[in-house]
C-alpha positions in Angstrom: 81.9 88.4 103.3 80.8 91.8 104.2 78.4 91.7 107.1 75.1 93.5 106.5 73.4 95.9 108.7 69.8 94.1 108.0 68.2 92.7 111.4 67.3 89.1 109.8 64.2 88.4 112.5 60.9 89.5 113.1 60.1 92.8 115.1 57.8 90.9 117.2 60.3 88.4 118.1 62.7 91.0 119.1 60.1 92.4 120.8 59.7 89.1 123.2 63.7 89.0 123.5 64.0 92.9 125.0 60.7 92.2 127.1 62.1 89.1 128.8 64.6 91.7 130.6 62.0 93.7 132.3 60.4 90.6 133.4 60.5 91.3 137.0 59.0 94.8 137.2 55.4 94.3 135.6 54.9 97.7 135.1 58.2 98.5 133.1 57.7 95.5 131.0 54.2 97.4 129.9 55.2 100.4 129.9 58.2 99.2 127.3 55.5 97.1 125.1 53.4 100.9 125.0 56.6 102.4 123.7 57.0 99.4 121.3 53.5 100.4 120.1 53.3 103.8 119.7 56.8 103.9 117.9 55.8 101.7 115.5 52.7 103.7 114.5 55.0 106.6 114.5 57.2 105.1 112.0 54.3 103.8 110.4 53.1 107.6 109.7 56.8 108.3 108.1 56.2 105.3 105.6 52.4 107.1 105.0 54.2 110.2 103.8 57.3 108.5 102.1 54.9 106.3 99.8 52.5 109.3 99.1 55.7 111.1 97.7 56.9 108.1 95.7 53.3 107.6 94.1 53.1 111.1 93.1 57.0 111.2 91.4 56.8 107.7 90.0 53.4 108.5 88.1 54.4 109.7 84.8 57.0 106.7 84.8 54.7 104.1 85.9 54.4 101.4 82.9 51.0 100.7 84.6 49.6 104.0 84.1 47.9 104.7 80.4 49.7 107.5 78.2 46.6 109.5 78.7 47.3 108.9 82.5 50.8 109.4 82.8 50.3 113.0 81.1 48.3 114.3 83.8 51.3 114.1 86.0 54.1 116.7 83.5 54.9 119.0 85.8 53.9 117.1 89.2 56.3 114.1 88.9 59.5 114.6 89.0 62.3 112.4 88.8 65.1 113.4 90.8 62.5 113.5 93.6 61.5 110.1 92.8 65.1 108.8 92.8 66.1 110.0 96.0 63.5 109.1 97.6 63.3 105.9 96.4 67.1 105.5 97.8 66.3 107.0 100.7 63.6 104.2 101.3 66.0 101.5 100.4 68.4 102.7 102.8 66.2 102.7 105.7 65.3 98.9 104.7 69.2 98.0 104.7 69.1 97.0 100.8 72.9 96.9 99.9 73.8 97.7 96.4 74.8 94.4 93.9 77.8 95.4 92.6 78.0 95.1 88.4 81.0 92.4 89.0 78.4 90.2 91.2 75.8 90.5 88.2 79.0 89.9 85.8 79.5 86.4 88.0 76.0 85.7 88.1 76.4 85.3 84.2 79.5 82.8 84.4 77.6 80.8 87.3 74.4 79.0 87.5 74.1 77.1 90.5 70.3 76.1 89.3 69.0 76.3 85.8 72.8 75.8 84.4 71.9 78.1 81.1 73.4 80.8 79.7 71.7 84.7 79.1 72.5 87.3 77.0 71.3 90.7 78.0 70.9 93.8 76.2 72.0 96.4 78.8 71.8 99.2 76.0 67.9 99.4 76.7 68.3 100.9 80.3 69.4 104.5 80.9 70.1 103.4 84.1 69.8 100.1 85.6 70.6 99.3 89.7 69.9 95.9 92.1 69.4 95.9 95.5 69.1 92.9 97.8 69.4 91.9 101.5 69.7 89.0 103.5 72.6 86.4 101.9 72.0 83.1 103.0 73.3 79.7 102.3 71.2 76.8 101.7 71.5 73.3 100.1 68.9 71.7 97.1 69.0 68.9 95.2 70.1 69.5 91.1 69.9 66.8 88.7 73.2 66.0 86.8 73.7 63.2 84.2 70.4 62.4 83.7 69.5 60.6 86.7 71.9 61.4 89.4 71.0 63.7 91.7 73.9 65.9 93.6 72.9 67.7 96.6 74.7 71.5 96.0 75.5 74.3 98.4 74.4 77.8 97.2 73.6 81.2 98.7 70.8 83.4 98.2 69.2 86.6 98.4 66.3 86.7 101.0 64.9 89.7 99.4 65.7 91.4 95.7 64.9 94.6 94.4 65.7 95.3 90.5 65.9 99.0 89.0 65.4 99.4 85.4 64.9 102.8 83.6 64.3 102.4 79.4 65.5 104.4 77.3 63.1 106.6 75.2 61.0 105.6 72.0 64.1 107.4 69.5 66.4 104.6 70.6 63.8 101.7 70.2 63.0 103.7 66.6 66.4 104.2 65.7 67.2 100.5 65.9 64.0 99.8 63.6 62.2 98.0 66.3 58.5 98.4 66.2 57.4 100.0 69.3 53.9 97.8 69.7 56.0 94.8 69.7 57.5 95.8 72.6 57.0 94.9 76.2 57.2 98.0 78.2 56.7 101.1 77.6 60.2 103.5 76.4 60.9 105.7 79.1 59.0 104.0 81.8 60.3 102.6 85.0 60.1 99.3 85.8 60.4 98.5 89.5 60.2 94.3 90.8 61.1 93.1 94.2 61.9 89.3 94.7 62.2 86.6 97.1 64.8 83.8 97.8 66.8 84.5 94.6 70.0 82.6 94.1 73.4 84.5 94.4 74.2 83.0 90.8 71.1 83.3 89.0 71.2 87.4 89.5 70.3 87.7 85.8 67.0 85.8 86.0 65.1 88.6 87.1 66.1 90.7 84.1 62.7 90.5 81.9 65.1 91.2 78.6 67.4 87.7 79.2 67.4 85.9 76.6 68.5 82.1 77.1 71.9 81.5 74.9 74.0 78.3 73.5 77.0 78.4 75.9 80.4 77.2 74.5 79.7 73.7 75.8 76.5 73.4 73.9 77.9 75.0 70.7 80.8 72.5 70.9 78.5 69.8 71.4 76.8 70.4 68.6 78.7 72.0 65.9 81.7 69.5 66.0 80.3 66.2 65.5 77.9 67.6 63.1 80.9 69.0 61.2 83.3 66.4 61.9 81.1 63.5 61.3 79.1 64.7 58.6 82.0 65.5 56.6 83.5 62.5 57.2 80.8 60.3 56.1 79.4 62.6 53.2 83.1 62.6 51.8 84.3 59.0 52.6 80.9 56.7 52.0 77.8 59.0 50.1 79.9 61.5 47.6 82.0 58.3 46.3 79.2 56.1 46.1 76.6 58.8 44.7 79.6 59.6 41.6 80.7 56.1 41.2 77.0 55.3 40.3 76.7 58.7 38.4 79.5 57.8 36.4 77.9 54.6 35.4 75.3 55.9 34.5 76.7 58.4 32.3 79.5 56.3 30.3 76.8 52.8 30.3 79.7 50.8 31.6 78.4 48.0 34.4 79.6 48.3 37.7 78.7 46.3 41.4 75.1 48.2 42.2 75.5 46.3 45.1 78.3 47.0 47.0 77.4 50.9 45.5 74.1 50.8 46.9 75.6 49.1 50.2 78.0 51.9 50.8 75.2 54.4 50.2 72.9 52.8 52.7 75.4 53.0 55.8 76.5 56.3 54.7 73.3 57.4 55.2 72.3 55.6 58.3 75.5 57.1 59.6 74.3 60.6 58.8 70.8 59.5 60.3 72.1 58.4 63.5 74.7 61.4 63.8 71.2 64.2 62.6 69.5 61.6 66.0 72.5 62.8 68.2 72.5 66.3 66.8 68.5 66.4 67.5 69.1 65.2 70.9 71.4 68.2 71.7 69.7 70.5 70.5 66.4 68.9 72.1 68.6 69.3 75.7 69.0 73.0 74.7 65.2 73.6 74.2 64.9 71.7 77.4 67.0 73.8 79.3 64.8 77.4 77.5 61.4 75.1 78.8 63.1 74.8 82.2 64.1 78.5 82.3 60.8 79.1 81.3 59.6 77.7 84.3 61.7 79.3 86.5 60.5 82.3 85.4 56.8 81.3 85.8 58.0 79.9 89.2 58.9 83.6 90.2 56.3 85.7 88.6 53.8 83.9 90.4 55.8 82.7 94.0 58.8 84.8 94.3 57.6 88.1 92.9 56.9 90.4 96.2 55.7 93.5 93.9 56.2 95.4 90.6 56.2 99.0 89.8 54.2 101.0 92.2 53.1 97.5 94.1 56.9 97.4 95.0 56.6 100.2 97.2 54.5 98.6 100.2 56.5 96.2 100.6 59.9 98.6 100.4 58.2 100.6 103.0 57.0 97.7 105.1 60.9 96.5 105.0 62.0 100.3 105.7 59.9 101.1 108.9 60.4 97.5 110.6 63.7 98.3 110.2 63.4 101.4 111.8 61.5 100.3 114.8 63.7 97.3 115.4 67.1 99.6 115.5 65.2 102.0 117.8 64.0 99.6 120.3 66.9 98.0 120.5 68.8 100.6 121.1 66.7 102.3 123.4 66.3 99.0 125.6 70.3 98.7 125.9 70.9 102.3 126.6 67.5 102.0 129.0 69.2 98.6 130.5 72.8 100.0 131.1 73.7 101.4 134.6 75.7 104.6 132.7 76.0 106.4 129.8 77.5 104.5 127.0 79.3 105.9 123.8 78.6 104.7 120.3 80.9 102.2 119.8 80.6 100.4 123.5 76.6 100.4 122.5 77.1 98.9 119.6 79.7 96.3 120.4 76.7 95.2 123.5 74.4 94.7 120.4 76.4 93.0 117.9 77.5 91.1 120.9 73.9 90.0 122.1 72.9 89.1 118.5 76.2 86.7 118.3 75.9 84.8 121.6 72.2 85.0 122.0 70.8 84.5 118.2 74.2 83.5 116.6 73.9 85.8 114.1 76.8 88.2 113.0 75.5 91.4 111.7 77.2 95.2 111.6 74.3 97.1 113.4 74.0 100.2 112.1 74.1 102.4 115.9 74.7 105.7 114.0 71.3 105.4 112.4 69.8 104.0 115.4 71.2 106.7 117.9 70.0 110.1 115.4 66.7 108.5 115.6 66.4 108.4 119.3 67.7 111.9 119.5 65.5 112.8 116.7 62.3 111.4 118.3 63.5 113.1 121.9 64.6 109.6 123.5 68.2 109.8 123.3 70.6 112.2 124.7 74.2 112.5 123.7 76.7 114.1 126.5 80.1 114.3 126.0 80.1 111.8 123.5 78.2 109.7 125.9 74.3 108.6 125.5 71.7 107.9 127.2 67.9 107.5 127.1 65.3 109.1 129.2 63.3 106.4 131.6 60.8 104.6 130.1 57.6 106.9 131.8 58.7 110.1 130.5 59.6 108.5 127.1 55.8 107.4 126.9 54.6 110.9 127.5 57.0 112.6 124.7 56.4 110.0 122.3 52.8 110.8 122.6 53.4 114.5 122.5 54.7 113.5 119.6 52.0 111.9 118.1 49.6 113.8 119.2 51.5 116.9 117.4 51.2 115.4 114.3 47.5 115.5 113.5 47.4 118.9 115.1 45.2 121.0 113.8 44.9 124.6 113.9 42.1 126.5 112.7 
């Protein structure tokens, strides 16, 4: 399994683990908590400008906005704008993209809700899923009625779906009526989920549409075929023309043993339309429970939708930021020389295995441009290093300070 450059704990927590090391000089340990601080409003202000941007883009695709809305922004939105930035944010929150033969999978498997969608992928210009954080957990699933088998599955900590519609010509060229619809052509719907199953990728699409798989076709269509033929041609037709015949030509014949054959013929085909009723009852069970599932994330596992989505894509994006930076800064800080980018970021990794058993690829690349960006970091002969912590608390402030300058 690929390992994934997303930091799986809480800034703060981090924060208490890089503190701990300073714990004998009082002061550095402050002075490194002030740096934690102002860095993380500095990052903060980044997210401030990113989501301003995306609002303003995203506005004449927002399905949330009214037409009458939505036109005021022609000519200030714009799409390729929106898109990149967008990417850009889910880059800095370490989404990885799901790859179309994972969603395929998801389609084939269904570690929970064991039902089969069908999706109309024709309705989407474009269509992408991001997610982070695959973990493996274990839950209880019902099978054979009663029995209850405890199963192993992984899922996504956090899920972020993409889906651009295609224009109203499409919907009107396949005769559907545009009020019926749910969303709007052309819009962009954006949702971001939480602990979503590996397998059950396909749930979030709001177009699935639950499906007969092969198992419940075959369950149903071949005794109904096979039975019903059987009986209707071995015990009702006979008896039905036998007593036809009778009737017709006046001759007597045994109403009874005629009449008896009808009878079980047709309890026969009453007890095999029960069984058919029951499987197709376990199908409308299995729509109810999808139906629930569905409910079940709209109103606990649903994080955001559309323009909502972005808070909490940019809350993911600049905690991400501030974790690589700190942690990097406090191992360059920590080291007694200059360190290149691979030895930094074999210490990390290192630190994360032993000391939190976690195995992550920690993206140092990202984390060392932003120290030399911010003025932190200094790169010789391949080699880095960080300033101490005292002058780094007076350039990040000239920093800061820089950015609400104002001159008249």
């Amino acid at each position: 399994m690929k390992r994934e450059q997303y930091i799986p704990f809480d800034k703060e927590f981090l924060l208490e683990q890089q503190s701990a090391a300073y714990a004998t000089d009082r002061k550095q340990a402050e002075d490194f908590k002030k740096l934690f601080d102002i860095l993380e409003h500095y990052f903060h202000n980044e997210a401030f400008n990113l989501i301003r941007n995306l609002k303003q883009h995203y506005a004449l695709f927002d399905p949330d906005l009214t037409p009458q809305e939505r036109k005021g922004y022609i000519g200030k939105s714009n799409f390729s704008d929106f898109k990149a930035t967008l990417l850009k944010v889910v880059e800095r929150g370490n989404y990885l993209s799901i790859d179309k033969e994972i969603i395929d999978e998801a389609f084939k498997q269904s570690d929970l809700i064991g039902l089969k969608l069908a999706i109309d992928f024709n309705d989407f210009k474009d269509y992408r899923v991001y997610a982070r954080g695959l973990h493996k957990t274990k839950e209880k699933s019902t099978k054979y009625f009663f029995f209850k088998k405890e199963i192993e599955f992984e899922y996504y900590d956090r899920v972020m779906i993409y889906l651009n519609y295609k224009d109203a010509d499409y919907f009107n060229e396949k005769k559907v009526r545009l009020s019926k619809l749910p969303f709007d052509p052309g819009c962009i719907v954006l949702k971001i989920f939480k602990r979503v199953p590996k397998n059950d990728l396909e749930t979030i699409f709001p177009n699935a549409v639950p499906k007969m798989s092969v198992t419940d076709k075959l369950l149903f269509w071949i005794p109904g075929i096979g039975g019903g033929v059987s009986l209707l041609s071995t015990k009702v037709i006979p008896a039905l023309i036998a007593m036809y015949a009778a009737y017709k030509s006046g001759e007597s014949m045994d109403m009874l043993n005629s009449k008896t054959s009808l009878n079980q013929g047709l309890i026969a085909l009453g007890i095999l339309g029960a069984y058919l009723f029951r499987q197709y009852s376990n199908f409308v069970n299995k729509k109810i429970k999808y139906s629930k599932m569905l409910s079940d994330s709209l109103y606990f596992k649903n994080l955001g939708n559309n323009s909502g989505a972005f808070y909490s894509l940019l809350n993911s994006s600049e905690e991400e930021e501030l974790k690589e930076t700190i942690l990097a800064y406090s191992f360059l800080n920590r080291s007694n020389k200059p360190l290149t980018a691979e030895e930094l970021d074999i210490q990390i990794e290192s630190w994360f295995k032993t000391k939190l058993n976690t195995d992550l690829d920690f993206d140092v690349e990202d984390a060392l441009y932003k120290l030399k960006n911010i003025g932190l970091g200094v790169e010789t002969n391949g080699k880095w290093e960080v300033i101490p912590l005292d002058k780094a608390l007076i350039r990040i402030d000239e920093i800061w300070d820089g950015i609400f300058e104002y001159n008249s």
